[in-house]
N, C-alpha and C positions, 0 to 999 in steps of 0.2 A: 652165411645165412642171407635168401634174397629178401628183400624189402615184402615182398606177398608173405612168408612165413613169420617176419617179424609183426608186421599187423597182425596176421589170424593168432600167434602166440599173447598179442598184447588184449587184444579182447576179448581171448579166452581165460587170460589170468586176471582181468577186468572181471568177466562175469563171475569166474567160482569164487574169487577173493570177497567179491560182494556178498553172495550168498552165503558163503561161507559165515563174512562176518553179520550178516543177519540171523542165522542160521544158532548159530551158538552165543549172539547175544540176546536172543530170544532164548533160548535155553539158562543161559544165564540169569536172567531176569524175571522169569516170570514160570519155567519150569522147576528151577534148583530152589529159588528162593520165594515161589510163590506170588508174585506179582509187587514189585519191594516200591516204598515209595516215602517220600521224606516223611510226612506229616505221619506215617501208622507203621513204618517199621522202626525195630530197636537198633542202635549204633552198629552193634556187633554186627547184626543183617547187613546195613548199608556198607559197611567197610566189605565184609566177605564178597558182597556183589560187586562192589566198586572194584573189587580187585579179579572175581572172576569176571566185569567185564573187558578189562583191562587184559587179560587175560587171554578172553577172546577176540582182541583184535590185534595182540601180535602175534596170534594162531593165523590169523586170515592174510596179514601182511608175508608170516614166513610163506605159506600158499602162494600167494599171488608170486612172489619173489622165484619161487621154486619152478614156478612156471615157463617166466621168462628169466633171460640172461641177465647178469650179472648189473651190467650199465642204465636198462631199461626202468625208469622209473615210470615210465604213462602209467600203467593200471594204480601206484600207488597215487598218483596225483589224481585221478577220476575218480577214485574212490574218497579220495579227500574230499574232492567238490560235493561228492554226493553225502558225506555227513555233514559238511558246510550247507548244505542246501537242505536238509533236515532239519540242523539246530534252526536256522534263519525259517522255516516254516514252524516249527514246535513254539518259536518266540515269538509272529506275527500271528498264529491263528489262539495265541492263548491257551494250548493244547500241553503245559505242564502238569507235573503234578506234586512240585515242591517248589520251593525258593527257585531265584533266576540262576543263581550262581553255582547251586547244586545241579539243574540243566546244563548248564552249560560246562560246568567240573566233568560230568561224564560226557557228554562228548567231545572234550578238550582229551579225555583217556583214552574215548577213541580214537583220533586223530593219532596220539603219541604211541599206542600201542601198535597202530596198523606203523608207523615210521621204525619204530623199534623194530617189530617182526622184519622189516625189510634189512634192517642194516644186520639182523641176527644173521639171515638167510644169504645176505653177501659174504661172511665171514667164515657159510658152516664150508668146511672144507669136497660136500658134494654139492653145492651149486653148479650150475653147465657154467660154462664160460661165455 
């Protein structure tokens, strides 16, 4: 594969991994479970959500994975930056809506989920080489 197909592969599994993962953690959160939030939903809710977000972003990690080859981790490292660069915006503009550590617990899920999806996606036996 030439170096041109490996870019356009990497920033196409850049973009839909992103989408993807906003895509169905917006579904997650705010369609499935109604808009969940520390202070006014019950445990049961937060767990269920914290785990279909989790959920949703080793959905978006195997994506992105399935995209490109085997070795290529860029899209999963950009899409890191770009929850890195959320949580650190949701922390300075005061833009939570529960405890620091409950913010930062879900997007520490999504970091781990989007990591998990890629290592799944390495191991399913049709990944490209």
């Amino acid at each position: 594969m030439n170096s041109r197909m490996r870019v356009i592969l990497t920033a196409t599994a850049t973009v839909i991994g992103a989408l993807s993962l906003i895509l169905y953690t917006t579904l997650s959160r705010d369609v499935l479970f109604d808009k969940v939030s520390y202070c006014t939903s019950s445990s049961g809710t937060l767990l269920l959500s914290g785990m279909a977000v989790l959920l949703s972003s080793v959905v978006s990690g195997f994506l992105a994975s399935l995209i490109v080859v085997r070795d290529n981790n860029w899209p999963h490292i950009l899409i890191s930056f770009f929850i890195v660069g959320k949580m650190c915006f949701v922390v300075l503009c005061g833009e939570f809506s529960g405890p620091f550590w409950f913010e930062t617990g879900q997007h520490l899920s999504l970091l781990a989920g989007l990591w998990i999806g890629s290592f799944g996606a390495s191991k399913f036996p049709l990944a490209p080489m």
